[in-house]
N, C-alpha and C positions, 0 to 999 in steps of 0.2 A: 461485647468485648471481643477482642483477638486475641490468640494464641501470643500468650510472651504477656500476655497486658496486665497492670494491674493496677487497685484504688483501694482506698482507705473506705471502711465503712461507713467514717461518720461521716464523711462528705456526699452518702446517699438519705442516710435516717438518723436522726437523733434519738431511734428505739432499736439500739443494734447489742442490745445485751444479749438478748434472744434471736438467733436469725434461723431460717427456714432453708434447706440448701435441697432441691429437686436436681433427680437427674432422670432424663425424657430421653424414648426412643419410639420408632415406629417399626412395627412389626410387618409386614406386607402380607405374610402369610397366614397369621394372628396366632402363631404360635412361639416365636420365637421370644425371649425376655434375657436379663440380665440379674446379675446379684450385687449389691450397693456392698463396701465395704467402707471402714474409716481407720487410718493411724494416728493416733497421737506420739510424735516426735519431739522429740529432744535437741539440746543443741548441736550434738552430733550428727543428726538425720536418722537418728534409728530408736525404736521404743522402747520404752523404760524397762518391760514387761510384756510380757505376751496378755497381760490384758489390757494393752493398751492397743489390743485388734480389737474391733466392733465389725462385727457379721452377721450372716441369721442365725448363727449358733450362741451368738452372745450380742445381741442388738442393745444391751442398757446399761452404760454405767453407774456404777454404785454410786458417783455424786453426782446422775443427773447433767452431766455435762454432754454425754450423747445419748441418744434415743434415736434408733431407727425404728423408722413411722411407719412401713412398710407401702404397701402399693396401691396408689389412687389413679382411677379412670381420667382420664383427660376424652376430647372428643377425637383425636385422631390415635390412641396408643396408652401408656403408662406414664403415672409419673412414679418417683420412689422417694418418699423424704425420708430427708433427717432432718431432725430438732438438736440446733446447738446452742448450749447456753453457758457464754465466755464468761460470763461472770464466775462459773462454777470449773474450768478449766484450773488447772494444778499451773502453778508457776514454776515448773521446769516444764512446761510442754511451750515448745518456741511453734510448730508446723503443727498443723490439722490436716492430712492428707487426705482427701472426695477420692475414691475409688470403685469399677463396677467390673465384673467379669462375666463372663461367660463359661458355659461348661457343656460335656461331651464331643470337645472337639468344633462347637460352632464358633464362629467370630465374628465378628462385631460391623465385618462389611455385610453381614445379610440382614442388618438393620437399616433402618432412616432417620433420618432427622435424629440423630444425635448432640444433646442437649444441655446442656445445665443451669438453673436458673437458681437466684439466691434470692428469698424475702424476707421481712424483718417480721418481727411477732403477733404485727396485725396483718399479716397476709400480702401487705402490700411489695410487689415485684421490683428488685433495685437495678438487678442485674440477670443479662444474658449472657451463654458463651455457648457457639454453635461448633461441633468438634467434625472434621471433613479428614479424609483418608484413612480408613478405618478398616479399612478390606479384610489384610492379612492378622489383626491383631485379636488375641482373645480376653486381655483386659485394658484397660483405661484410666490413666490417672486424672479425672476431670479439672481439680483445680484444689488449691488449697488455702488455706486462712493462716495468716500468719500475725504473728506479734512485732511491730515496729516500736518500740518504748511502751507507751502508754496504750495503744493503742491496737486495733485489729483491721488488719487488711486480704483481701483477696487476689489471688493471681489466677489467671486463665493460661491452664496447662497444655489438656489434648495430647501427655505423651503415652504411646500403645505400648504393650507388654507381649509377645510371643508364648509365654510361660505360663498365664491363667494366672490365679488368684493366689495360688501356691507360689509362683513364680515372684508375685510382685508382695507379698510380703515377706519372704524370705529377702529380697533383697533391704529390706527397713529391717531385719533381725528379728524378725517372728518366726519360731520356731515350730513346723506344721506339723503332725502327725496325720504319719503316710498311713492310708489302711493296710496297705499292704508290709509294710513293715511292722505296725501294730498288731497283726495276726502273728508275726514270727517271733516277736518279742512273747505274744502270749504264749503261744507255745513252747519257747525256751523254759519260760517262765513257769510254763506246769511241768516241765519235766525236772526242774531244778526242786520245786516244793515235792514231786514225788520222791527224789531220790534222799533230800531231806528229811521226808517221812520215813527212809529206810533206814535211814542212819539214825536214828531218834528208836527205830522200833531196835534196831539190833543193840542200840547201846542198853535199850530197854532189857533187852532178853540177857545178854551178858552179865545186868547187874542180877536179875533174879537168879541166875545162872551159880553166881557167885555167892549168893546168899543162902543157894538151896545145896550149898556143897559142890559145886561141878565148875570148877574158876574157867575151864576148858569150853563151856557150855555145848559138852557135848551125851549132856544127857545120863551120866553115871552114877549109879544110886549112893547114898549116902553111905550104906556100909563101908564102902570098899574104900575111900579115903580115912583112917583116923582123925577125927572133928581137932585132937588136940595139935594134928599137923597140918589144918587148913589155912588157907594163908585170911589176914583178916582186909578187905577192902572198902575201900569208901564209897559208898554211890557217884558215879561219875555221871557229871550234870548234859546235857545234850546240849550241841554246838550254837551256840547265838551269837547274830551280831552283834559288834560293838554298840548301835546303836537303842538296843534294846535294854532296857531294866530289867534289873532283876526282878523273879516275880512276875512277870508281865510277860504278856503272850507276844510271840513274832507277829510284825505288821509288815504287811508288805503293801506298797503302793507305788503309783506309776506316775509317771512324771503327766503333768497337768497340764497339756499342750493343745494348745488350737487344733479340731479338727474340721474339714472340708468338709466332709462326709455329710449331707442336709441331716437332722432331725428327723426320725420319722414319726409321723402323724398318726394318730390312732382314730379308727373311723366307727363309728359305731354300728356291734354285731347286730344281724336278725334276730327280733325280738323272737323268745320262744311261744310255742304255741299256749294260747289263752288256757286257763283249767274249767274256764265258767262253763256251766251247764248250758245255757243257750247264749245268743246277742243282751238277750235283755237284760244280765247283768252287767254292769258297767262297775268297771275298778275302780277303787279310791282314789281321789285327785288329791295330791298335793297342795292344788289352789284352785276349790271349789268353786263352779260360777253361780251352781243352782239358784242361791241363796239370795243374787243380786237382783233387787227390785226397783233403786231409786238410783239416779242419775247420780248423785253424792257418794253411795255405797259402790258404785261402779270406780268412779273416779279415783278414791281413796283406794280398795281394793286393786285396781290397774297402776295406780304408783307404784304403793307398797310391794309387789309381785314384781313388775321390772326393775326399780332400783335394787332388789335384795336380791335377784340373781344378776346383775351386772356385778354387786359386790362381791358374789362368791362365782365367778367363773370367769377370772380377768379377761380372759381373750374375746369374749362377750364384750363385756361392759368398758374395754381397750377400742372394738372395732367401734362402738356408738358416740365414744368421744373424744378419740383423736380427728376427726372432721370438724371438731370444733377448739382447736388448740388446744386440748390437756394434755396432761404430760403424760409418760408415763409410770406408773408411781402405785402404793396400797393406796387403798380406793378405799372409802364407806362411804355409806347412804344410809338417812336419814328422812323420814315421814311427820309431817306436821311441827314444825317444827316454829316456836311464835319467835315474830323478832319485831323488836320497836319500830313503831313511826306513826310518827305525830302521838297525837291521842289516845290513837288505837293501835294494837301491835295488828301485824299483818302476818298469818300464816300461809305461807307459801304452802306446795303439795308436799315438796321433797326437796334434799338437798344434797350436793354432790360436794365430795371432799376427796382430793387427792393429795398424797405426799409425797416429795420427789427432794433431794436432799437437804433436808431440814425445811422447805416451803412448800404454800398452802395452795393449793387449786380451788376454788371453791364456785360451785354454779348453783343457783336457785332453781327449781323445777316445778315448772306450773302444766298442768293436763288436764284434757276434755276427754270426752268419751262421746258416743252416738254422734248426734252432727251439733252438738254445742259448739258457739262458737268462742273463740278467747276472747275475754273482755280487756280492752285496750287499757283502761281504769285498772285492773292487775295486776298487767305488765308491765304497766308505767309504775305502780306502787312499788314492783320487787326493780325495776333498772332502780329507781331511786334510792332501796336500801342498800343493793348491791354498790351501788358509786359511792356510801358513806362508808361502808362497812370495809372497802376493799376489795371487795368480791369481786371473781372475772366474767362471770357469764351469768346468763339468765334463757333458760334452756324449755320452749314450748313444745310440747307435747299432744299432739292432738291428731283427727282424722283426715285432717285438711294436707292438701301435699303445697307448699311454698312455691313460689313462683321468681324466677331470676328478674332480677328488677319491681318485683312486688311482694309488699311486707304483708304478713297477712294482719298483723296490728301495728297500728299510726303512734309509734312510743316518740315523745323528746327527748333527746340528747342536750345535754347540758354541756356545750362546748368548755364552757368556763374552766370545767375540773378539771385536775391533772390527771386523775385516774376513770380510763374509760373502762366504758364493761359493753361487752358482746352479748346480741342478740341472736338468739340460734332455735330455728327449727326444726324436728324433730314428728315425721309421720307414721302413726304404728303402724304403717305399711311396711315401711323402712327397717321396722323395728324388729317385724316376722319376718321379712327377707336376710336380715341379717342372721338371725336365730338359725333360719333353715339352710343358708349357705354352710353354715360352719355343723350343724347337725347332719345334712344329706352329704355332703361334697366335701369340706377339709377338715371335721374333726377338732376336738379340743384333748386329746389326750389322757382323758380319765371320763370312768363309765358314770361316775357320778354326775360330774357337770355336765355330760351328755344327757343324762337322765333331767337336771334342773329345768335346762334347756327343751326339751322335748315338751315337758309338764308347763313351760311357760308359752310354747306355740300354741299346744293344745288348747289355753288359756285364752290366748288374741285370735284363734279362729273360731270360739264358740259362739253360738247368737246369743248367749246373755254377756258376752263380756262390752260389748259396744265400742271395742278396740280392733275395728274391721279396714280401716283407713278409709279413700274418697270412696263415696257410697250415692252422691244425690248431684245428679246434672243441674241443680237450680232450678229457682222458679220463674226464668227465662226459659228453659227447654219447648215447653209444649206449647208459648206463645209465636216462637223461633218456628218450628216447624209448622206451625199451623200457617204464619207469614209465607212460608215458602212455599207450602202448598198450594196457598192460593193468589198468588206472586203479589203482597200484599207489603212484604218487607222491603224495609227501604235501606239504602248506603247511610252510616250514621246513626243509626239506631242503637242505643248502648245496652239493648238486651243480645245483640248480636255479640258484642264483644266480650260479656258474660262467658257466654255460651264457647267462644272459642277460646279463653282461661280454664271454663274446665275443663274442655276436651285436652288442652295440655295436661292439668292434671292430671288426668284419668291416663293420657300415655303414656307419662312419670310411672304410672303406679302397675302399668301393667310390663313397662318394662320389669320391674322389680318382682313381680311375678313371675315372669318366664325367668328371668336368671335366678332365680332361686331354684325351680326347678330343672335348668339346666347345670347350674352351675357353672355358667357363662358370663361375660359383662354383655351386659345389653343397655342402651342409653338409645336415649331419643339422638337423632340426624335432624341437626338444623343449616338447611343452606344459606339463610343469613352468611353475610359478612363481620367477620369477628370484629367484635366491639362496637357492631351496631346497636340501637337503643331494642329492647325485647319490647317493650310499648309502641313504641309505632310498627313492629313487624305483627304484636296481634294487634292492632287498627287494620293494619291490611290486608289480613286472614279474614277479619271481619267482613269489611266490605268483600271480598272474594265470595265469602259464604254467600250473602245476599245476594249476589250477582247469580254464582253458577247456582247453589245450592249445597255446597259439598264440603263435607271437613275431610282434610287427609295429615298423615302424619310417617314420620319414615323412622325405620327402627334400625339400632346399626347391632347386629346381632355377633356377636365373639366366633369366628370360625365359620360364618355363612358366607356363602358365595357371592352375594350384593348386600344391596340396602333392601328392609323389608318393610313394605307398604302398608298401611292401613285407610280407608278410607270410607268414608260415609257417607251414602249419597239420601239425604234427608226428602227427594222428590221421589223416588222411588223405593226409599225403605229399604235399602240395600246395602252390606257391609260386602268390600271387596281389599282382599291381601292379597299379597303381591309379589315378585319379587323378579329381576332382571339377570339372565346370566351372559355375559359379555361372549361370543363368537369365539373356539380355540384361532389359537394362528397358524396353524399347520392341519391339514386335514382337506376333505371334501364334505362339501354341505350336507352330502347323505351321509355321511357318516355320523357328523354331527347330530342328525337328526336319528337315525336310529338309536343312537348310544344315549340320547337323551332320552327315548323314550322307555329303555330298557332301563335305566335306572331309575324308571319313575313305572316299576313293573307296579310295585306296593300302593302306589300312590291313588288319592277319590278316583274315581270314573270319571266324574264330570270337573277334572280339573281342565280349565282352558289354557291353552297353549297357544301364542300367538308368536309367529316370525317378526325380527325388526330388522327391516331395510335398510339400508343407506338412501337419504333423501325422500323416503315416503313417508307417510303417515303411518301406516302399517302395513304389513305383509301377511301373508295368510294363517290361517286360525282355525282354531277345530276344538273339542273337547278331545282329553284322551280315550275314551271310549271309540271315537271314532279313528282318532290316530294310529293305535296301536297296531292292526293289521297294515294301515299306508302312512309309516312315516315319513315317506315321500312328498304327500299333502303336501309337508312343511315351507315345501322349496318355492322359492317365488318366479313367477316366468321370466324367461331369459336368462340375463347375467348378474340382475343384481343383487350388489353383493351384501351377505347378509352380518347386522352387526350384531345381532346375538336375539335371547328368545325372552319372551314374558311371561310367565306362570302366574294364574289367578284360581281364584275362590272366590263363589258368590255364598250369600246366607243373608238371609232378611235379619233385620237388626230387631232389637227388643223396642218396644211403644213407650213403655212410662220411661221416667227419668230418674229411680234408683237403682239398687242394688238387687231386685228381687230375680227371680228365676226367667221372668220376663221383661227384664227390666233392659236397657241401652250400655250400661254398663257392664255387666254379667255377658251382654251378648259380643261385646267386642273385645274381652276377656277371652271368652271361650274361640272366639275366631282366630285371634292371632295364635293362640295354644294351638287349636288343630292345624292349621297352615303351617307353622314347624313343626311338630312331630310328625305330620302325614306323609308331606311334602319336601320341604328343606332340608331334613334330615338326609334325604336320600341322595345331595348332591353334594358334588366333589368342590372346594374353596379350585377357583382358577390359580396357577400358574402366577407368582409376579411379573412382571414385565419391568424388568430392570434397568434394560438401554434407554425405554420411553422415563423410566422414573428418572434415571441419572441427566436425560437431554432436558428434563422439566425443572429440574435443581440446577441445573449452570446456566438454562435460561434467566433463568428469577437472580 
């Protein structure tokens, strides 16, 4: 769309009760973000209510008509949904205003690709609208939805705010609460209740005053008045306002106004020190693993345990299932639970129930453990009851990581029905990366659900829970490299293609590893072309493999300096990371070169360092060990100029093909962790380059 445009929704989907509204930006330096807001307006243009603001202080309507979904990784930046469901909108709301700010003074030109896209309830994408001159502004009206009769329609906005987020809904009639005026009212506000307290105590003392003989309350013993010439008074009552009852204590309270101010998060304290006499006592678990001996008891035991703390730690059991359309809403879960079909009832593992104003979310949950695989015959039993029953999803559960364009079970869909139901997987990799972002890095706000939380990682990282995620390279692995050793593998071969499926997996999974312990997004880098088929690009990873020998994979890590390599060279047993830092644009090459070496004081010895040219193959190389005293090495003869340097890590990779302490997996776990903490950590994200970015966009 353009700026000014607009279209009727049904003339995109015939599923537009529910629609999806993203709004996307790109951050160049990988820090900068934005904050989503929404108005519901009237047919004046102004809100009914000051709750008729949605922000992160108040992201959920009480009937379910908004829901902000918060922030999903895209492969270049954020996106930030909201879930809007028209059907549940109030009929005085005429405008649904898209709105996003910024704050501390940033604005909105030190982003890119400024965005907004709307999809209807299966995901699918209806509409674009790309927002351009954005420089000077610190909020954004993206676009809004409007009511034509019967009907809902979308305009494409684009206009900027100078004013922040304060600014732009103060002009709709949302009334902000400034902090800084909020301190002065409080302090008004005590000194008014104290002076109050004085007037309450003095009238206090006057009456006793007057009762004990002294009308003066000045303290005069009783003789000295004769009792038969005192005067007689009535208790006189302390001052209240009008609005108070008799009987009933002063309330004071403050007017109930939106505040800017973010939520603060509460992070969980260092644990106190142990009492146990030595290691060997180990504290009472919550959710014992000891006990688990059969692949059943595992299973039921790892439902039962995840769905009961997604029910009681919403922000938990929020982040595992708004990826999959639920709402958000009270949650219960449910374990074994029989439900008819055919003959035989079918017990699903678990079930998920959400409620969101007055309706039913409902998902079915089937889960494996150790490397069981899902049985297709299952999955297809529970899509079947789910399509009779109404049910919206059917939610697998297992150690397997899913692959884009590949199911990991062959279920039929029954075009016929009106009512579809979603298939969604779900990796306990997944499952302890989520636990541990919000336990290490953003907090849930109470010790307890922190504490749930904690008892439930502990849970998915022990060896009897069998809830470890990808774990086993296939039993392609060791035929794969034995072909290659002895150049015996051929182009075509479908154990080749095996083998380059899991290695996605396994970098799916270690991405989620590292951002978990960093606290990062970290996501695989695919140089594909978007909307290429993912099946024919691993076809020709495949053949690649065979040819040179080598699997490699790129990692786009939140606040590193480049892309981060990983690679496998299966002839030599060799794991090699990586990472490229692009040349400053101002400076001289020794400088360059010294100050990179100085910031990599902490860094292995034997980390390689290699110059990249312009026009060569490469340019000069050394370990740091030997750099350190001559970073001059670095310089390559003559003039040519250089476009930046390569940092590596060598480590021989693990022989078998699980998870064990020698295993292939474990060992390229452990590589990419130490190449960022050793290494990466110690450098500086480059400069954007703003004029090349901007001449690259009026190109296109």
């Amino acid at each position: 769309m353009i700026k000014g445009s607009n279209v009727a929704l049904t003339a995109l989907s015939e599923d537009v009760g529910t629609v999806i509204v993203s709004l996307g930006w790109v951050s160049p330096t990988g820090e900068g973000d934005a904050d989503v807001s929404v108005l519901l307006l009237d047919a004046g243009g102004k809100v009914r209510s000051d709750g008729d603001f949605y922000f992160y202080n108040n992201p959920v309507a009480p009937d379910g008509s908004v829901q902000l979904l918060g922030k999903t990784p895209t492969e270049d930046g954020n996106e930030d949904r909201i879930c809007f469901d028209l059907t549940a909108v109030p009929p005085q709301v005429e405008r649904i205003v898209v709105a996003a700010s910024r704050y501390g003074g940033a604005r909105f030109g030190e982003l890119e690709n400024v965005r907004v896209r709307l999809a209807d309830a299966a995901g699918e994408s209806l509409l674009r609208f790309a927002i351009a001159d954005v420089d000077a502004v610190s909020a954004i009206i993206f676009g809004e939805l409007y009511r034509r009769g019967e009907e809902w329609k979308f305009r494409a906005v684009g206009q900027g705010y100078d004013s922040g987020l304060a600014g732009l809904a103060t002009d709709f009639g949302v009334d902000i609460e400034d902090d800084a005026a909020e301190a002065e009212a409080e302090a008004a506000s005590a000194v008014e209740a104290e002076a109050e307290t004085e007037t309450e105590a003095e009238v206090a003392s006057a009456v006793e005053a007057v009762e004990a003989g002294d009308p003066a309350g000045g303290g005069q013993p009783e003789s000295v008045a004769p009792a038969t010439t005192a005067p007689t008074l009535e208790a006189v009552p302390a001052p209240r306002r009008p609005d108070v009852a008799e009987g009933e204590p002063a309330k004071r309270t403050a007017a109930a106004r939106p505040r800017t101010a973010k939520k603060k998060v509460t992070l969980p304290s260092a644990p106190p020190k142990s009492l146990a006499e030595n290691d060997s006592w180990k504290p009472a678990r919550l959710f014992p693993v000891s006990a688990l001996k059969s692949d059943r008891d595992r299973e039921m035991r790892a439902t039962s345990v995840l769905l009961s703390v997604m029910a009681q730690v919403p922000r938990f059991g929020r982040r595992l299932t708004a990826a999959f359309g639920a709402p958000s809403g009270r949650m219960e879960t449910f374990t074994e639970v029989s439900l008819p079909h055919g003959d035989n009832p079918r017990r699903p593992d678990g079930v998920i129930r959400i409620e969101r104003a007055g309706k039913l979310w409902t998902a079915l949950v089937e889960t494996k453990t150790n490397g069981n695989a899902l049985r297709a015959d299952q999955v297809q039993a529970y899509m079947d009851i789910a399509a009779r029953r109404g049910y919206e999803a059917v939610i697998t559960v297992s150690n397997d990581v899913a692959l884009e364009g590949s199911p990991l079970v062959d279920v039929k869909i029954d075009r016929r029905r009106k009512h579809k139901v979603a298939i969604w997987h779900l990796s306990w990799a997944e499952v302890a990366h989520q636990a541990q972002l919000l336990i290490q890095h953003e907090g849930v706000g109470n010790a307890a659900r922190t504490w749930l939380l904690q008892e439930l990682l502990h849970y998915l990282q022990h060896e009897n829970s069998g809830c470890h995620g990808f774990q086993n390279m296939g039993s392609a692995w060791v035929p794969v490299r034995n072909g290659i050793s002895d150049e015996t593998l051929c182009q075509g071969d479908p154990r080749a293609l095996e083998v380059v499926e899991n290695w996605e997996r396994l970098i799916r999974q270690v991405c989620l590893r590292l951002g978990g312990d960093l606290g990062l997004k970290v996501l695989p880098a695919q140089r594909a072309r978007r909307g290429a088929d993912p099946g024919a690009r691993r076809i020709q990873q495949a053949d690649q493999l065979c040819h040179e020998g080598r699997l490699q994979a790129e990692l786009r890590v939140e606040q590193a300096p480049g892309l981060l390599t990983i690679g496998a060279d299966l002839r030599t047993g060799k794991l090699r990371t990586s990472v490229e830092i692009p040349a400053p644009e101002q400076g001289y090459p020794l400088t360059w070169a010294k100050r990179l070496v100085r910031r990599l004081a902490e860094a292995p010895a034997d980390l390689h360092v290699e110059t990249l040219v312009e026009g060569a193959a490469g340019g000069p190389r050394g370990t740091l060990e030997r750099l350190r005293p001559e970073p001059a090495d670095l310089l390559p003869k003559g003039a040519t100029p250089i476009t930046g340097f390569r940092l590596s890590l060598f480590k021989g990779m693990g022989s078998t093909r699980g998870n064990a302490e020698s295993g292939f997996i474990r060992s390229v776990d452990d590589a990419v962790h130490r190449f960022y903490t050793s290494v990466v950590v110690h450098l500086d994200r480059p400069a954007p380059r703003r004029a090349a970015a901007k001449e690259t966009v009026g190109a296109a």
